[in-house]
N, C-alpha and C positions, 0 to 999 in steps of 0.2 A: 509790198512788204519787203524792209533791206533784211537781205539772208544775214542768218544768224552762225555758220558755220555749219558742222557736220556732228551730231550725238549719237554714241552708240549707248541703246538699254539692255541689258540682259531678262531674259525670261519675263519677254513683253506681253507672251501668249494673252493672259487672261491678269484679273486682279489692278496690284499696285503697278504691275509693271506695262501693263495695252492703256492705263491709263495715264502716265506718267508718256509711253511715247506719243498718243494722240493729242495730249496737253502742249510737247513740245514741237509735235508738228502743226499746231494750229497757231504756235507763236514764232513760227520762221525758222524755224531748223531745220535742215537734212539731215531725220530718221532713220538711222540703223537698229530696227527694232528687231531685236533677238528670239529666235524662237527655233523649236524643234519640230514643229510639225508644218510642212508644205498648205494644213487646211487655215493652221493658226497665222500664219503671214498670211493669204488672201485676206479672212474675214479683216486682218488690220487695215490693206491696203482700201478695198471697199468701204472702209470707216475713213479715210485719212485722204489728203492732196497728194498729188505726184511726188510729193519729199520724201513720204514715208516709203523704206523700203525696207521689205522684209529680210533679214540676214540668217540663215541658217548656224546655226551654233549650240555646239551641247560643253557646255563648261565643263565637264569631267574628261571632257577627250580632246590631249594633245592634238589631233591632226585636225581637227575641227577647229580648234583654236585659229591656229597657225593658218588654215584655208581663209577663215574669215577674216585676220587679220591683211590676210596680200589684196583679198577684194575690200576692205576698206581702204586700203592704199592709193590700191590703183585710182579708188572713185575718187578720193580727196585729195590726191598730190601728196600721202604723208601730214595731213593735218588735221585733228579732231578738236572742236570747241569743248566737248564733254566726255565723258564717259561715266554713267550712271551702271555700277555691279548691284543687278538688281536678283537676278537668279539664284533661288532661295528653295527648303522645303522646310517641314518642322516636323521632329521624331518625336516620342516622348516615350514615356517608360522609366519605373525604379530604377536609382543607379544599379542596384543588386543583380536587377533582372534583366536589364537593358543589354540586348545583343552587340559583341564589341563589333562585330562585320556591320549594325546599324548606326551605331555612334561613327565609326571610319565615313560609312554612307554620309552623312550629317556634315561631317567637315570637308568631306569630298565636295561638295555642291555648295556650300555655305559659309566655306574658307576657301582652301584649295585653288574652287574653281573661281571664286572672285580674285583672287592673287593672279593667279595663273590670266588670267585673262588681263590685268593689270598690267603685269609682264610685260604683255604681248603688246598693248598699246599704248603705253608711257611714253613713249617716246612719240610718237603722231601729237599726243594733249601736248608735251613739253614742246614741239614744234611751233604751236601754235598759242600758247603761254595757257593752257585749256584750265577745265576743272576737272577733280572727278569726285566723284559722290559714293558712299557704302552705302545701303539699306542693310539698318542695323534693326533694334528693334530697345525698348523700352526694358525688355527681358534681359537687356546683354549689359544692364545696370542693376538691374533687381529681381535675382535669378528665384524661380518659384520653381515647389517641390514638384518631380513624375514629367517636369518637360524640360530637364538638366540637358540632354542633348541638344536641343534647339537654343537654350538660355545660353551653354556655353560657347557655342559654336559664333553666337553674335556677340558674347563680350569677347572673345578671340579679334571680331572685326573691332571693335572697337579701339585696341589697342592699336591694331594694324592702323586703320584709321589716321589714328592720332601720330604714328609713328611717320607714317608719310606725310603726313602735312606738314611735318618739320621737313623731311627729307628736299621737300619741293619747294621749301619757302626759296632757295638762292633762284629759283628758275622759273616764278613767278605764277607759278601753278598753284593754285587752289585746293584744298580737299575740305570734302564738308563727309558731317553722319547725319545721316537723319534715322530716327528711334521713333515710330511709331508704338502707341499701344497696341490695344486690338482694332481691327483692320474689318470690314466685311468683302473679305474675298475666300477664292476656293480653296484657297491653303488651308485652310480650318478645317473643312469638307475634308479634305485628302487627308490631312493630319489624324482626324478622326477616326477614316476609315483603316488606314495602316496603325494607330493604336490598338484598333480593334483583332487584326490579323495578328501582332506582335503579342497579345495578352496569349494568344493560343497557344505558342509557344512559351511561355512562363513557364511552366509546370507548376502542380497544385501548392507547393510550398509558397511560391512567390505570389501566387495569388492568394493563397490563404492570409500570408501578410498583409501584402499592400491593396487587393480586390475591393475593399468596398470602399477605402481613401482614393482609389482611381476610378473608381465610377461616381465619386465625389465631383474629383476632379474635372472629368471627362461633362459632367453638368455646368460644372461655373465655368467652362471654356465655351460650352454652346452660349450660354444668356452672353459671356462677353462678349464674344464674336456677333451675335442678333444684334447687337447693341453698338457695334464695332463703328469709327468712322470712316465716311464712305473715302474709298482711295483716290478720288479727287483731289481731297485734303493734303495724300501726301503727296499726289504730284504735283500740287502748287509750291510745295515745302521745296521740292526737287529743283522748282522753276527756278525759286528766288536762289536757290544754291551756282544756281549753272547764269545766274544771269546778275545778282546783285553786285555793285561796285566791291561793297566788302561783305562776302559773304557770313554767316554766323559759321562755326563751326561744330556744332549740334544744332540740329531741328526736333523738338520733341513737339510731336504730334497726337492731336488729339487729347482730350479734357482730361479724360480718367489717366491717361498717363502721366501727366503734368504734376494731377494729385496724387498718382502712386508715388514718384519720385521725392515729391515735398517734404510727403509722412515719414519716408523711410528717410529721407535725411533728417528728418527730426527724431525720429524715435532711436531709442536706445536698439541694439540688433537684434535680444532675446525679445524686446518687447512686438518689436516686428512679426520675426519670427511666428507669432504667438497669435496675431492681428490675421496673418496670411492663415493659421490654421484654422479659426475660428470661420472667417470666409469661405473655404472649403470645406467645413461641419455644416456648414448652412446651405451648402448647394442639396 
């Protein structure tokens, strides 16, 4: 197989992102797959060829950054074919109630740290004329009520996004978004459990409000997530990003988001609006 260059994925542990690096190492890439936990690199390596290698990195922290950056250097000469900012969480909670120290968390890990890690390897992708990809989400186009922090945190990337891919067109660099719907990975899981922990902290006012339209919620996000497509999906989306002559510059993945996107560009806002609340009356 002719090698393909050198991809770094963020927050490959588990999900969209162990599947998107073992995608790109079964199609010829040297895998820099990003993860915080010493058990979560093994289990990837024992999945994967000698290409995959596990990269220790926590996007919220400069010096982590910055270490993972000098050891991709060294390993590549200064060259990366890709770089996929995959590392993500999802908050949710009323704007009213939502703790600002958890919204900060949100952009910390979901902006912040995809930029900041951008930063840091821009120049290696630009070396070697690379791409690089955002995992945005379907949300950061058509933000839905009680999970504003996660929704805006990925229209934040989307701008970003788009604002680099002008920035790189002189230097031949690529950037693509890929927007999935819902997804069947453990971000759901985790998401729901930390909604559940953050409702405690409301106090009775705020749940008297919003309490039984978030345990609405908190239903139509399990059935979508069960229903979610499987993250293979998006790492093929990733593949044709990091590998097609002219890449698309949005990937919208998966059915139900193709047809959230349609509706809501057809429908008038208030009508929308209206369509979204009735879906969460019926969960």
């Amino acid at each position: 197989m002719t090698p393909k260059g050198a991809v770094v994925i963020t927050g490959a542990s588990t999900g969209i992102g162990r599947s998107c690096a073992l995608r790109l190492d079964r199609a010829g890439f040297d895998v820099f797959a990003g993860v915080r936990k010493p058990e979560d690199g093994e289990a990837l390596v024992a999945a994967a060829s000698d290409r995959l290698r596990p990269l220790a990195i926590d996007v919220t922290d400069a010096g982590s950054i910055a270490a993972a950056a000098t050891e991709i250097e060294e390993a590549t000469g200064g060259r990366l074919a890709g770089l996929v900012n995959n590392a993500g969480i999802a908050l949710a909670g009323p704007i009213e109630g939502v703790a600002l120290d958890e919204l900060r968390r949100q952009f910390e890990v979901n902006v912040f740290g995809q930029v900041a890690v951008t930063q840091a390897l821009l120049s290696m992708v630009r070396a070697a004329k690379g791409r690089v990809v955002f995992m945005s989400s379907v949300g950061g186009r058509n933000a839905l009520p009680y999970i504003s922090p996660y929704s805006s945190s990925k229209h934040a990337i989307e701008a970003i996004g788009d604002a680099l891919r002008i920035e790189m067109r002189p230097f031949g660099v690529e950037v693509a978004i890929v927007e999935p719907g819902s997804v069947a990975t453990p971000i759901w899981e985790k998401s729901g459990s930390e909604a559940a922990t953050a409702r405690e902290e409301y106090g009775q006012e705020i749940e008297a409000l919003y309490g039984e339209r978030m345990d609405h919620m908190e239903s139509l996000a399990e059935k979508t997530g069960a229903r979610g497509v499987d993250p293979e999906e998006v790492a093929q989306a990733v593949e044709h990003a990091l590998t097609a002559g002219k890449p698309k510059t949005r990937y919208v993945v998966g059915r139900e988001a193709k047809i959230q996107l349609k509706v809501a560009a057809a429908l008038p806002r208030r009508a929308m609006d209206r369509l979204i609340e009735r879906e969460i009356d019926r969960s």
